[in-house]
C-alpha positions as a Markdown table, in Angstrom:
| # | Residue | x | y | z |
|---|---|---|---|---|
| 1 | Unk | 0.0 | 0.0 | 0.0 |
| 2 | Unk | 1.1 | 3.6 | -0.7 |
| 3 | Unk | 2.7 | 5.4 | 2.3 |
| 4 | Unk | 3.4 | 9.1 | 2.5 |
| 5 | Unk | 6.1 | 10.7 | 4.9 |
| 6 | Unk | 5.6 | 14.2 | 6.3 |
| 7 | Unk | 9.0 | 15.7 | 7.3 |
| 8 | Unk | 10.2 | 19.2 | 7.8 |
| 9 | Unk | 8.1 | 20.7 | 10.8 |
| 10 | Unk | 9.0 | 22.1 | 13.9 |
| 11 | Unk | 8.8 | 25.1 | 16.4 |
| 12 | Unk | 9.9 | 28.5 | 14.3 |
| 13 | Unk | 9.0 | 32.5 | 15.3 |
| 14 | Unk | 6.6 | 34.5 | 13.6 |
| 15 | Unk | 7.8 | 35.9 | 10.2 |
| 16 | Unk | 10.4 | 32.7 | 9.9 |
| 17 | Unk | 10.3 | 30.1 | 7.3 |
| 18 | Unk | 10.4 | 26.2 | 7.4 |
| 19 | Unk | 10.0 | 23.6 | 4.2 |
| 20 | Unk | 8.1 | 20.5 | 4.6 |
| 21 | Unk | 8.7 | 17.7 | 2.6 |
| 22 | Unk | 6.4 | 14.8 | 1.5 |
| 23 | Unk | 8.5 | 11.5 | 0.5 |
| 24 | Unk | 5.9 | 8.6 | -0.9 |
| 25 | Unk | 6.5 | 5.0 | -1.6 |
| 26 | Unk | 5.3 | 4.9 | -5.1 |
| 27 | Unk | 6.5 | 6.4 | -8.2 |
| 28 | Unk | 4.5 | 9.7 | -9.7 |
| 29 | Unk | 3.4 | 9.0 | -12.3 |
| 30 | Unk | -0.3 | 9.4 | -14.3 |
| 31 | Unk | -2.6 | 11.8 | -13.1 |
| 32 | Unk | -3.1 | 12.7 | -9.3 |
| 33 | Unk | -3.5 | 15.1 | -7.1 |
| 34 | Unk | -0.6 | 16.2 | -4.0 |
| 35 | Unk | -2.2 | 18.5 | -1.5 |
| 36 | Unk | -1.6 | 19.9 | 2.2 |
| 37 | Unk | -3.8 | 20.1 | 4.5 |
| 38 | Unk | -3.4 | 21.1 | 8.1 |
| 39 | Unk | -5.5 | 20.9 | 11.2 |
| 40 | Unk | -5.3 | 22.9 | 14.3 |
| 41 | Unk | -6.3 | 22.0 | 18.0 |
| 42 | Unk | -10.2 | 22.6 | 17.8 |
| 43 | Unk | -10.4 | 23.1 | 14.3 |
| 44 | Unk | -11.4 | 20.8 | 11.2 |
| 45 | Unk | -8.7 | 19.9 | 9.3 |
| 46 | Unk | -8.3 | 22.6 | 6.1 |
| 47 | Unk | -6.9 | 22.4 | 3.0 |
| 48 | Unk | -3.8 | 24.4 | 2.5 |
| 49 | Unk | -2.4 | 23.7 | -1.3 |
| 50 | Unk | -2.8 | 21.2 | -4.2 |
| 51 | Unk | -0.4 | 20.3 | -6.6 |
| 52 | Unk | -1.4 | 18.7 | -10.0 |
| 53 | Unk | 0.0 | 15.9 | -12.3 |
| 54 | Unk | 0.0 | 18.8 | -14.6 |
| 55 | Unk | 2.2 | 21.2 | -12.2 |
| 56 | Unk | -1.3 | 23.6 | -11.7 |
| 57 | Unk | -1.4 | 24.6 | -7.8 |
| 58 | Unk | -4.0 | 25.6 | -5.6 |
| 59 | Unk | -4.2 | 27.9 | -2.7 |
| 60 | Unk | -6.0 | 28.6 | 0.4 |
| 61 | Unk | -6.8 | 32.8 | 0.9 |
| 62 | Unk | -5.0 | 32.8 | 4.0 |
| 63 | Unk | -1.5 | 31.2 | 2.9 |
| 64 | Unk | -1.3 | 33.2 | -0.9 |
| 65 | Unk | 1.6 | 34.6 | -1.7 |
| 66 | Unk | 3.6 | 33.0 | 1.8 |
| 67 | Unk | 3.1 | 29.5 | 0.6 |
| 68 | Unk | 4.6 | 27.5 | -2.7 |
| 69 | Unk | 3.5 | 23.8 | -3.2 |
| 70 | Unk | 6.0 | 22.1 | -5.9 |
| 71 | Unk | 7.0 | 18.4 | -6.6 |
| 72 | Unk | 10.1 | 16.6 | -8.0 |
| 73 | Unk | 8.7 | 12.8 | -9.8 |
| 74 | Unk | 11.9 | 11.8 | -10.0 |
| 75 | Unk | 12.1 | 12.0 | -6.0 |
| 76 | Unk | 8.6 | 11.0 | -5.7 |
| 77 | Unk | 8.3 | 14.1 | -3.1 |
| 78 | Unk | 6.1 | 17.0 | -2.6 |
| 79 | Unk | 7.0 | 20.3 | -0.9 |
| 80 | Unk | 5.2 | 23.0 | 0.8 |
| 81 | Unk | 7.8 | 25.9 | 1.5 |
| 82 | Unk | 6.2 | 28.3 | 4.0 |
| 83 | Unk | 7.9 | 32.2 | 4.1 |
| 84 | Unk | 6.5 | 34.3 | 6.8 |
| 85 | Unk | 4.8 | 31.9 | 9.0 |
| 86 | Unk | 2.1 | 33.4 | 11.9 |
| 87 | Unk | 0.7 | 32.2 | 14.7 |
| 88 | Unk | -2.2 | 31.5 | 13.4 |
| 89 | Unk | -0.2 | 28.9 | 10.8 |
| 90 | Unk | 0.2 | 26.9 | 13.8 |
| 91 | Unk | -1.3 | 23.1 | 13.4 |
| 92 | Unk | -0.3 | 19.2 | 12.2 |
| 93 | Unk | 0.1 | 19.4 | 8.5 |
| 94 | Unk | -0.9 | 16.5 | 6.6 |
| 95 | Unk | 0.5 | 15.2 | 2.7 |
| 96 | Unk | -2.8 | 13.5 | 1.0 |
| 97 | Unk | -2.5 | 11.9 | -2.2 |
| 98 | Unk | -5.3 | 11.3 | -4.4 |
| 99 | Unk | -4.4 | 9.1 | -7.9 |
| 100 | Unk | -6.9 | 6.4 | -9.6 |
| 101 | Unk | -6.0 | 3.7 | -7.1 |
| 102 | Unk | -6.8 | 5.5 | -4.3 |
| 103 | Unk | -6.4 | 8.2 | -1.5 |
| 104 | Unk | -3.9 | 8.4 | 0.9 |
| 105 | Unk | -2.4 | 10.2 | 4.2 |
| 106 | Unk | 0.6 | 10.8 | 5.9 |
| 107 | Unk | 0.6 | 11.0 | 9.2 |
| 108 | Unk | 1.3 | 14.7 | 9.7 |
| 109 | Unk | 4.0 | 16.6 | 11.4 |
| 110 | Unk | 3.5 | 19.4 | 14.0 |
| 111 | Unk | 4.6 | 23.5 | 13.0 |
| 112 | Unk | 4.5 | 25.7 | 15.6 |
| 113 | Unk | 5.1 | 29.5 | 15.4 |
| 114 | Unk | 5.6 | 30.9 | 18.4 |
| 115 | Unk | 7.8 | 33.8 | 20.1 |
């Protein structure tokens, strides 16, 4: 079965910048979908960026312009660089990978932005 690897999180001030990486066990290839999502302490879990087969990206309102979503296939990873992180960015972000033999999700990994 497909597994997906969050890595990259960790405790980082406001304004500060931290790359998270998503490794998975299968090769991209066809057409899928690579998205973030994140999910805060009391909160439903959101959807931050997608990432296309195609290379076309989506983003949440609240992360535009702070947030890039990119791939590399030949690494069968998926990135989310994040350039002046808030407070409010504070949650467990999750990789999900949607392709036609299924969906799947990482387990997550914890940013925190804090002074």
């Amino acid at each position: 079965q497909v597994q997906l690897v969050e890595s990259g999180g960790g405790l980082v001030q406001p304004g500060g910048s931290l790359r998270l990486s998503c490794a998975a066990s299968e090769s991209l290839f066809g057409t899928y979908v690579m998205g973030w999502y994140r999910q805060a302490p009391g909160k439903q879990r959101e959807l931050v960026a997608t990432i296309t087969s195609g290379d076309s990206t989506n983003y949440a309102d609240s992360v535009k312009g702070r947030f890039t979503i990119s791939k590399n296939n030949a690494k069968n990873a998926v990135y989310l660089q994040m350039n002046s992180l808030k407070p409010e960015d504070t949650a467990i972000y999750y990789c999900k990978m949607v392709y036609s033999r299924g969906v799947h999700w990482g387990q997550g990994t914890q940013v925190t932005v804090s002074s």
